[in-house]
C-alpha positions in Angstrom: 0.0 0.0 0.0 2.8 2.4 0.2 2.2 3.9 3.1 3.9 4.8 6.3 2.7 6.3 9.5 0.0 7.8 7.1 2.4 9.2 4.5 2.2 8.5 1.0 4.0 8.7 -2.2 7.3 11.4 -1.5 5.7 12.5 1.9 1.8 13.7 0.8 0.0 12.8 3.5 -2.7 10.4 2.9 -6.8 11.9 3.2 -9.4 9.5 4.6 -11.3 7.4 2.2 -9.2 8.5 -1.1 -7.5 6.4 -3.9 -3.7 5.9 -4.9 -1.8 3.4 -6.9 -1.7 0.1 -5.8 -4.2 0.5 -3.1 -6.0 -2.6 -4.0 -3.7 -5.1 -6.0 -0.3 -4.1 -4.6 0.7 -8.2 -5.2 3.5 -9.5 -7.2 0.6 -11.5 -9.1 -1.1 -8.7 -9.8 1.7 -6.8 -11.6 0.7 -8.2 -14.6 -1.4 -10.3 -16.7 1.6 -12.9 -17.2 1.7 -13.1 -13.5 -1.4 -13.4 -13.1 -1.8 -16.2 -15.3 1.2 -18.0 -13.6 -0.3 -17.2 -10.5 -3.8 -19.3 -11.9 -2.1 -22.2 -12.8 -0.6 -22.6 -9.3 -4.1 -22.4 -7.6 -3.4 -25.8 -6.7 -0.5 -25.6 -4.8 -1.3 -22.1 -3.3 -5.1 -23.3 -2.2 -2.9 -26.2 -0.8 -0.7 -24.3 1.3 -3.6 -21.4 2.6 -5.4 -24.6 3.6 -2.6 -26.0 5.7 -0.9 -23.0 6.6 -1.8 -21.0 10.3 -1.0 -17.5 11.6 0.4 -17.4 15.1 -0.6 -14.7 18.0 2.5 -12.7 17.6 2.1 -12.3 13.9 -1.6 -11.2 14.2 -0.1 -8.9 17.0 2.8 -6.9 15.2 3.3 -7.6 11.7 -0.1 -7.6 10.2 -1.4 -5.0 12.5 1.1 -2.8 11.0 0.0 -2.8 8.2 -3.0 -0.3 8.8 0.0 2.3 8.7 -1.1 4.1 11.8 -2.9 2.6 15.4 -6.1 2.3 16.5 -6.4 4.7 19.9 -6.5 2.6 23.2 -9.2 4.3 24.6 -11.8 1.8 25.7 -12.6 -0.1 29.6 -14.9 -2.4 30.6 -17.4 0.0 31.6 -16.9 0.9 27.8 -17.4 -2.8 26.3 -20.2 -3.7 28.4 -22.2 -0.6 27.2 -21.1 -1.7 23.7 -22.5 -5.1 24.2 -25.6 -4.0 25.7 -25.9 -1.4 22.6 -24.9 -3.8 20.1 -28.0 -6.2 21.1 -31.1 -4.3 23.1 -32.5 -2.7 20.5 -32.3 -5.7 17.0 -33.8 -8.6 18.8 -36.0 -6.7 21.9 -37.7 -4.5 19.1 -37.0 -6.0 15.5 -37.3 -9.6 16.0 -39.2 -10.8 19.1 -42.2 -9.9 18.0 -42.0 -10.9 14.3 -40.8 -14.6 16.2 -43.7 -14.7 18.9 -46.4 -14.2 15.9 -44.6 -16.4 13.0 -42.9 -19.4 14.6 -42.8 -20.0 18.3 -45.6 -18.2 20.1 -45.3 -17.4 23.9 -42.5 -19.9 24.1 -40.2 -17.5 22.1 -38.8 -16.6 25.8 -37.8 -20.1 25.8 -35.7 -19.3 22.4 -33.9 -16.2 24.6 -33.1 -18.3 27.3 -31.6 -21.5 24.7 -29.9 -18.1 23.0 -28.8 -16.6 26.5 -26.7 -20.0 26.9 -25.4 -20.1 23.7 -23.9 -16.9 23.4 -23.0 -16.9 27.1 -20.8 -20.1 25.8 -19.7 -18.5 22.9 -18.8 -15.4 24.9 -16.5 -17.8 26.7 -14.5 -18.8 23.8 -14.5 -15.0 22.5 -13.1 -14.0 25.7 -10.4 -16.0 25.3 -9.6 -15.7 22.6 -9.8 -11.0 23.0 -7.5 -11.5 26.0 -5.5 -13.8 24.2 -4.9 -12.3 20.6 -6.5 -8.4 21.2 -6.6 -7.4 17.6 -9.1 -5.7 15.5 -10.1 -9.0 13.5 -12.4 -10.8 16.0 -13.1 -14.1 15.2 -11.1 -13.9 11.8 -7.7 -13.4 13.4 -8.8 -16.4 15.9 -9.7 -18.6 13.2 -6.9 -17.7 11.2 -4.6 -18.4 14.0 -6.5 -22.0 14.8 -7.9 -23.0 11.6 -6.2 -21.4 8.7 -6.6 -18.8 5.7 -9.4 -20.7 3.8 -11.2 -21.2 6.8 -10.3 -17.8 8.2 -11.7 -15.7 4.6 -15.1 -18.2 4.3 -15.7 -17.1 7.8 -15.0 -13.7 7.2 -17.2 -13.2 4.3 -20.2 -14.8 6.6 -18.8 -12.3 9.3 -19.5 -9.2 6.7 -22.6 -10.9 5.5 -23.5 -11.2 8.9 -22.6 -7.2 9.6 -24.4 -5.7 6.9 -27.4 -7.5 7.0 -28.2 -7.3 10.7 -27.1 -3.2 9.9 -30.2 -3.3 7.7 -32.3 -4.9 9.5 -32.1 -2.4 12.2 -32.1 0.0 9.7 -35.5 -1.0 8.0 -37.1 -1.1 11.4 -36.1 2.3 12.3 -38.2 3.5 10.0 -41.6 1.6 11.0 -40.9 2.8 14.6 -40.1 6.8 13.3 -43.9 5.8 11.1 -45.3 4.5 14.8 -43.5 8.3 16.6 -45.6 10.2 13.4 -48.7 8.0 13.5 -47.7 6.7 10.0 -47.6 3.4 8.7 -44.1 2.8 7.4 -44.8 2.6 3.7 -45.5 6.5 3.8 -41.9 6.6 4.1 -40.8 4.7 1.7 -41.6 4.3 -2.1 -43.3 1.8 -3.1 -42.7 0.2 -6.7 -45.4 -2.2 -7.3 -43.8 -3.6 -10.6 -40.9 -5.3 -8.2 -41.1 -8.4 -5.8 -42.7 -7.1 -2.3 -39.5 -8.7 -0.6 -37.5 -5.7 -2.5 -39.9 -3.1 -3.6 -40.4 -1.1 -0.3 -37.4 1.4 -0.8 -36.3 3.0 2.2 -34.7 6.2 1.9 -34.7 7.3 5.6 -32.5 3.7 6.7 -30.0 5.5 4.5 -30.0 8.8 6.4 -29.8 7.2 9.1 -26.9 5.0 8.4 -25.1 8.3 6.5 -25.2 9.8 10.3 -23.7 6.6 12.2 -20.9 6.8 9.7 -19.9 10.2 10.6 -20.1 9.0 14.7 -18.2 5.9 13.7 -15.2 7.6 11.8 -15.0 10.3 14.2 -14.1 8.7 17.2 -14.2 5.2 18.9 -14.2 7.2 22.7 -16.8 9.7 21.0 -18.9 6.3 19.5 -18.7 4.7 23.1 -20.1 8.3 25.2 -23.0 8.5 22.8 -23.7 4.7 22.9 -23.5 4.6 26.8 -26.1 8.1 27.1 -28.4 6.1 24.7 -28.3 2.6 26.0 -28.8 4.0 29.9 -31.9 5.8 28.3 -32.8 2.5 26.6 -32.9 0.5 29.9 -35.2 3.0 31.2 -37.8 2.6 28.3 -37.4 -0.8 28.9 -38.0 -1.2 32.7 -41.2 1.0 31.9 -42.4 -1.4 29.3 -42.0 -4.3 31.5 -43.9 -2.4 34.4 -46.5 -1.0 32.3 -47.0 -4.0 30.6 -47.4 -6.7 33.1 -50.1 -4.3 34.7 -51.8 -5.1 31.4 -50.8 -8.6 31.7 -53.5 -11.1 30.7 -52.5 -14.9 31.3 -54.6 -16.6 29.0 -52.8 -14.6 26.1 -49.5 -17.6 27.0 -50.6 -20.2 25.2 -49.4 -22.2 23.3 -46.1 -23.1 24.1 -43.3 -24.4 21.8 -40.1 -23.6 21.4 -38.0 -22.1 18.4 -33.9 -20.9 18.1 -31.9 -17.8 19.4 -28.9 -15.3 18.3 -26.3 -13.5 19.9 -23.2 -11.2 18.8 -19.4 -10.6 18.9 -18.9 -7.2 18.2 -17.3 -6.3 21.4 -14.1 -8.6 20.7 -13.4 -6.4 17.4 -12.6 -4.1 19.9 -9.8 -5.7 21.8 -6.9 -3.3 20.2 -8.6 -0.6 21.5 -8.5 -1.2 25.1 -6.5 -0.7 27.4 -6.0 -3.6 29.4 -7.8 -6.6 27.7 -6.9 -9.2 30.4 -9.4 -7.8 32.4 -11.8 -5.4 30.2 -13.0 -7.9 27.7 -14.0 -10.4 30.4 -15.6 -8.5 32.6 -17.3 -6.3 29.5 -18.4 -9.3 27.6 -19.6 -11.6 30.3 -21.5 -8.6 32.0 -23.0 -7.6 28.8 -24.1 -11.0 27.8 -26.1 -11.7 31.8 -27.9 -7.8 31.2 -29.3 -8.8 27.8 -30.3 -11.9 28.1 -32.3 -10.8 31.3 -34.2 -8.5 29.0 -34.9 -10.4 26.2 -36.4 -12.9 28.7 -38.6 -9.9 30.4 -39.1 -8.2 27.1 -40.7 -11.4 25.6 -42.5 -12.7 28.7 -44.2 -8.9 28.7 -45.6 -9.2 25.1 -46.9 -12.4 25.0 -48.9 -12.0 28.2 -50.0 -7.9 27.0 -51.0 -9.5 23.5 -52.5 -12.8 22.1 -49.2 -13.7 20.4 -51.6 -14.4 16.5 -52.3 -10.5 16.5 -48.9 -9.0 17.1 -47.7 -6.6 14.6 -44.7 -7.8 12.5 -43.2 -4.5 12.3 -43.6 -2.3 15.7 -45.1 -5.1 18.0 -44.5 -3.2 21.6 -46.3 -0.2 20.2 -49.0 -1.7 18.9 -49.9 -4.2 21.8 -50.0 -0.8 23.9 -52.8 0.7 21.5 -54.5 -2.7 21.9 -54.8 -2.9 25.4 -56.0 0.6 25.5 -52.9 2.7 26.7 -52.1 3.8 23.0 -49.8 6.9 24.1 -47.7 4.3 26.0 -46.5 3.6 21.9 -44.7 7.0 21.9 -42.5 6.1 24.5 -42.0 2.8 23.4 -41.3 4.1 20.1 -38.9 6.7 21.1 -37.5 4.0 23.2 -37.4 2.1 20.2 -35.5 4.8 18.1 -32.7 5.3 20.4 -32.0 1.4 21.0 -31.5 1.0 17.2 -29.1 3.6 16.6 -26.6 2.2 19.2 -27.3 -1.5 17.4 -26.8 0.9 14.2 -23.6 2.6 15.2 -22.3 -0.6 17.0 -22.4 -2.6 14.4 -20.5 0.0 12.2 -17.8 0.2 14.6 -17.3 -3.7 14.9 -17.8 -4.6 11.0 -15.2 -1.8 10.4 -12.9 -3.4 12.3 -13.7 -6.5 10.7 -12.9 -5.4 7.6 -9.6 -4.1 8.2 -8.0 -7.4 9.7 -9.2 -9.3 7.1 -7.7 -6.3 4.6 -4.1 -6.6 6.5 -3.9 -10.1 5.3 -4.6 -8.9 1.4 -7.8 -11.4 1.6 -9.4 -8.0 0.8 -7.5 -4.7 -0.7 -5.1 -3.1 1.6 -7.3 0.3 1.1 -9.3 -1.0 3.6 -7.3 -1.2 6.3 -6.2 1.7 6.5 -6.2 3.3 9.9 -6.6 7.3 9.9 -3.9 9.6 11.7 -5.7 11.6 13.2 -8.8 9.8 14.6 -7.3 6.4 14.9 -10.6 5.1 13.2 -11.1 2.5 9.6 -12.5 5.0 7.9 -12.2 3.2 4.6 -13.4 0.1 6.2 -16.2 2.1 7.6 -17.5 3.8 5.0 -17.2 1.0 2.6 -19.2 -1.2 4.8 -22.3 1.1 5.4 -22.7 2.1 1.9 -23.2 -1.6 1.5 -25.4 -1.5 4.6 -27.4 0.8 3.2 -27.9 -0.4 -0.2 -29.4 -3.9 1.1 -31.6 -1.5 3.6 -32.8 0.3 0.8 -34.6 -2.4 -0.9 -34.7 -6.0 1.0 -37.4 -6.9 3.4 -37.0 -7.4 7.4 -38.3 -10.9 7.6 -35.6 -12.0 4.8 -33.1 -9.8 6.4 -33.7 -11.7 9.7 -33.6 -15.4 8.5 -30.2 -15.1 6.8 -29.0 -13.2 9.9 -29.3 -16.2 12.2 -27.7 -18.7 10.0 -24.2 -16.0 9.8 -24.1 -15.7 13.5 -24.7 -19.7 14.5 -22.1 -20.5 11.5 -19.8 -18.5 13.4 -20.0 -19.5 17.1 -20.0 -22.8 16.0 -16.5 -22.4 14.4 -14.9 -20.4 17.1 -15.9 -23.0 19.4 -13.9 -25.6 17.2 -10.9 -23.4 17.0 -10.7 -22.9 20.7 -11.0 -26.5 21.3 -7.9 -26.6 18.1 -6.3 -24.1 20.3 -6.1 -25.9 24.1 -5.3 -29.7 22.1 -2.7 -28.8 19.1 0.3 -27.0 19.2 2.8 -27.2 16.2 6.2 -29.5 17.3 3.9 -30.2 20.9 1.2 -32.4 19.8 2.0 -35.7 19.1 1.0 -37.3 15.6 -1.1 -39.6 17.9 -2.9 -37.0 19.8 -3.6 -35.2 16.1 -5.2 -38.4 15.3 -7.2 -38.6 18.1 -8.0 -34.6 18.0 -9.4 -35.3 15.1 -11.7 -38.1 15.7 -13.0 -35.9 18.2 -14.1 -33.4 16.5 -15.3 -35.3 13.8 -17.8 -37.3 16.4 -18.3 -34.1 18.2 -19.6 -32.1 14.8 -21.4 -35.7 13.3 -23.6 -36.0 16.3 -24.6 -32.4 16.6 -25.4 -33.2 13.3 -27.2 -35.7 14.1 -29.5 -34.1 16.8 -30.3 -31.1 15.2 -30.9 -33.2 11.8 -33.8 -35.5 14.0 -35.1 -32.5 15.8 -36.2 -31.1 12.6 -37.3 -34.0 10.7 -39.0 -36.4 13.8 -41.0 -36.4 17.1 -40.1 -39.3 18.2 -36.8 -40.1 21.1 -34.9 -43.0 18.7 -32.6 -41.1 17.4 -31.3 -39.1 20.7 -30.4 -42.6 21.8 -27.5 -42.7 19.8 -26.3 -39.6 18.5 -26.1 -37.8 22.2 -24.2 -40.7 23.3 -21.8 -39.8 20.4 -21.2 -36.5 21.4 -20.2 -37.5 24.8 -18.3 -40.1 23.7 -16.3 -37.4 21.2 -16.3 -34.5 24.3 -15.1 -37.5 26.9 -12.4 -38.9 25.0 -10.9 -35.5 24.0 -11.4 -34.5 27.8 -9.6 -38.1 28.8 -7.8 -39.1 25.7 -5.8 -36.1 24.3 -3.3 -33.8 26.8 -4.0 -30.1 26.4 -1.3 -28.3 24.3 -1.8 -25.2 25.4 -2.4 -23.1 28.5 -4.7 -19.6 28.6 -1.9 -17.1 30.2 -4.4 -15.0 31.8 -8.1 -15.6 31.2 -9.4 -19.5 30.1 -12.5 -20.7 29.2 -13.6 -23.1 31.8 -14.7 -26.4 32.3 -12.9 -27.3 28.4 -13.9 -29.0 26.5 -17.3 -29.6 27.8 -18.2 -26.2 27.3 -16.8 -25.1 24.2 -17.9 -28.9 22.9 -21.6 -27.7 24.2 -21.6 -24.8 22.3 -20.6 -26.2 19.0 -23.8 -29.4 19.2 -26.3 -26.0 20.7 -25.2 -23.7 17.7 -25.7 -26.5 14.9 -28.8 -27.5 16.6 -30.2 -23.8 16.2 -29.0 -24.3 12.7 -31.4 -27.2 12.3 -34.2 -24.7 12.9 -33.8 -22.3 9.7 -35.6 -22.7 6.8 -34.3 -24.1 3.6 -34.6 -21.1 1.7 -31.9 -19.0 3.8 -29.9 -21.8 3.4 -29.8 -22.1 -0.2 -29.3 -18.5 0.0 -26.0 -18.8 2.5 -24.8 -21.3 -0.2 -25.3 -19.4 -3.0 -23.3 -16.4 -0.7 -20.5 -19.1 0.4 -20.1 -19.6 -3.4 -19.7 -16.1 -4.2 -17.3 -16.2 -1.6 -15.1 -19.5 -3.1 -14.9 -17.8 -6.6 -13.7 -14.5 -5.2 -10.9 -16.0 -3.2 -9.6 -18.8 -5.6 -9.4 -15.6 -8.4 -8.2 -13.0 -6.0 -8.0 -13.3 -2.5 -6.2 -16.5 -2.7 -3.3 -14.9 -4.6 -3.0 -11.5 -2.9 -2.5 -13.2 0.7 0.0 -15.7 -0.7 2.0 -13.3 -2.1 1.3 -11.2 1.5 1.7 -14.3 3.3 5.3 -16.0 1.7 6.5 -12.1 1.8 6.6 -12.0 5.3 8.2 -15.2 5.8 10.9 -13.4 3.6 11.2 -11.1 5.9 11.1 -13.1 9.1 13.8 -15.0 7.7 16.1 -12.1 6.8 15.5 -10.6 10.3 16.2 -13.7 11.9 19.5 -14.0 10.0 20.7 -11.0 10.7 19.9 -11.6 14.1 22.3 -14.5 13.8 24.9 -12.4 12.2 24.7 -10.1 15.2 25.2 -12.6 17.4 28.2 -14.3 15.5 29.6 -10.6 15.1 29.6 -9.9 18.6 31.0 -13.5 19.8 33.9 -12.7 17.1 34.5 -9.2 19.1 34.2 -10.6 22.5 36.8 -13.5 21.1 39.2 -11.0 19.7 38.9 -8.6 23.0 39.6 -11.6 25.4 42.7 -12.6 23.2 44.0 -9.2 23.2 43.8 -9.2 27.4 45.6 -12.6 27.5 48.5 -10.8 25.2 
């Protein structure tokens, strides 16, 4: 990328969000078309070696963080994360989703889904935490992965990551706009414009998601500190709203309204752990920020869901502002204002949230040249991704312009599941292998771990969804504790947390892997086709260019390692040659 300590090209300084040579295909394959062809023709051998290859901690720690030209500002404390994690989550499901759930799919037993959800992201918090302390760097769960499970594994995660962002970011974004309809006693679609000759799912264009998202982007790239102040002022005002919802509406509470009940799935976040370089002492922030976080939201959703249900017979909540309207139906329809002002102000800190942690996902996964350099570059002055930043809300905001909540929503849980369940793997990689420490034996049986581990929560999320009966528990739970057991027993741990662990491994983290691919087994086949089609896109892109660029990237820096070591070696052989020759001259 050219550029150092955010100086470019004979000392001009680089401007936020602007163009220059190279920024995107700096590569040796790149150079040309003849490299690049010679570059296609050993796809092979260079898929072979992203496949095998891993990052270690200190290289995610110095050298590719580097590479943003300039730092990110440590800034942040637990008081900060928590407030980030409660932002990033009271707001999306408490307001967007938990009534579109109750009235589709599970009826009052959706509380049931937040409390199955509230354990598996308290689980995955574990293994995020862990892995923040361990390896605080902007990426999140792509530096983890890349560190555990390789590149390839690393970038398909990282494109389900972004997915993952930018969906949820419209999502909120959509629904913003039905509350500010609710706040103007509007119905949503006199906000937007409707084309009748397009699909409903994408014909309700939504130009105030994108004013909305324009303003988060200029909170985000000003400051993280700036980002964190707002979100906390907001989020305490939040909690407020939401302890008057829960008051007013149990007073309206009728209990015939909780019936039926069956259960449905859950969804939790990460976005706090992209913001492990920017605190200021992660062995103690991130846990306490992410754990806390994690026990105050799940208490709401759990209260939050409980309320509705029991205000409102769960067949006639409204898809689109459900609190709001179950107030106007039990009679106390200026109770809607607050709830929709309430409303407002816990999607924005999802909003801006979001923007912060996607940014920052961006630019790890751009330090490794998996995506352009551009975008991760870090600015002077503000110590923010603005690139990243910008990039990812315009894409944000083009999804929110056109798609539909309830398809937003569906391909949102798949992402996030996807994800928990492959950090969980690559902390389990993490405590049981360890290069030149692991035995081939213990590999062996790693492996046939995991493989029993991920067959049989297969297995039991597979039977869930396609029988009633008991039959098939019999064997495939069995299975799993068979797999968890003999890692537990069979296989020495490789590796020790130095200052915060996850505990109780591997049952936890084992637990969290069979509850996340259970969840999966609970979303419809049309999101999945549509993650596959995604995860395609994603294949194509990094066998043409990612795959290339962070070989290059990649085999560069081991150039470099090497040439530093040797000197190293020189320097030490030089200074044993000195210290020879000055004892020889004492002795004369």
């Amino acid at each position: 990328m050219a550029v150092d300590d955010g100086v470019v090209d004979g000392g001009v300084r680089r401007r936020g969000c602007t163009f220059r040579k190279n920024d995107f295909f700096p590569e040796e394959s790149f150079k040309s078309w003849e490299n690049y062809g010679r570059a296609v023709k050993e796809t092979p051998f260079r898929l072979k070696d992203r496949v095998l290859s891993r990052s270690n901690d200190q290289t995610e720690l110095v050298e590719v963080k580097a590479r943003s030209s300039n730092e990110m500002k440590k800034t942040l404390n637990w008081w900060d994360l928590m407030w980030f994690g409660i932002g990033a989550v009271i707001g999306s499901g408490i307001f967007v989703l938990t009534g579109l759930e109750a009235k589709e799919d599970a009826g009052p037993a959706v509380v049931l889904s937040y409390v199955v959800s509230g354990i598996s992201a308290l689980l995955s918090v574990f293994c995020y935490t862990e892995f923040a302390v361990e390896i605080p760097v902007a990426g999140g769960s792509f530096a983890y992965l890349r560190v555990e499970l390789g590149d390839f594994v690393a970038f398909i995660a990282a494109g389900n990551i972004v997915l993952e962002y930018v969906i949820s970011g419209a999502a909120v974004a959509r629904s913003w706009t039905s509350y500010f309809a609710t706040l103007c006693n509007k119905d949503p679609d006199d906000f937007r414009i409707v084309v009748h000759s397009m699909n409903p799912d994408y014909g309700h264009l939504d130009p105030i998601a994108i004013g909305v998202l324009i303003a988060i982007t200029f909170l985000a790239v000003y400051s993280t500190k700036g980002s964190s102040i707002f979100n906390y002022i907001a989020s305490v005002f939040h909690l407020l709203i939401i302890a008057f919802i829960i008051i007013a509406g149990l007073i309206k509470a009728k209990p015939e309204n909780y019936t039926p009940f069956l259960p449905y799935e859950a969804r939790g976040f990460d976005a706090v752990s992209t913001m492990a370089e920017e605190t200021k002492n992660p062995g103690r922030d991130i846990p306490i920020g992410l754990v806390g976080s994690m026990v105050i939201t799940t208490l709401a959703y759990c209260l939050m869901a409980v309320t509705l249900c029991l205000m409102q017979d769960y067949r006639n909540i409204d898809r689109n502002a459900p609190f709001s309207v179950a107030f106007s139906a039990v009679g106390w329809d200026w109770a809607k204002y607050i709830v929709a002002l309430g409303a407002l102000k816990g999607m924005t800190t999802v909003l801006l949230v979001s923007a912060v942690g996607q940014a920052r996902y961006l630019t790890h996964i751009a330090r490794t040249h998996m995506m352009p350099p551009w975008f991760a570059h870090v600015d002077e002055r503000t110590g923010t991704p603005v690139n990243a930043t910008i990039s990812m809300l315009s894409a944000t905001a083009i999804i929110a312009f056109f798609t539909d909540l309830g398809i937003l929503s569906s391909l949102l849980s798949i992402s996030t599941l996807f994800i928990f369940m492959l950090v969980a793997v690559g902390l389990l990689v993490r405590r049981y292998y360890s290069s030149g420490v692991t035995t081939k034996e213990n590999q062996v049986k790693l492996i046939l771990c995991l493989v029993l581990i991920l067959g049989s929560s297969c297995g039991i999320s597979a039977y869930w969804a396609s029988s009633d009966g008991w039959i098939g528990y019999t064997v495939s739970v069995p299975l799993w504790a068979l797999g968890t057991g003999g890692l537990w027993l069979g296989v020495p741990q490789a590796k020790k947390p130095k200052l915060w662990g996850v505990p109780l491994v591997p049952w936890l983290p084992s637990l969290s892997i069979a509850i996340n691919i259970f969840l999966l087994g609970s979303i419809d086949k049309d999101s999945f086709i549509r993650f596959g089609i995604w995860s395609g896109f994603l294949l194509v892109y990094y066998v043409l260019l990612g795959l290339h660029a962070s070989y290059d990237t990649a085999k560069e820096l081991e150039k470099k390692i090497s040439s530093r070591d040797g000197d190293k070696q020189w320097n030490k052989v030089e200074e044993g040659v000195e210290k020879e020759m000055s004892t020889t001259a004492v002795s004369n």
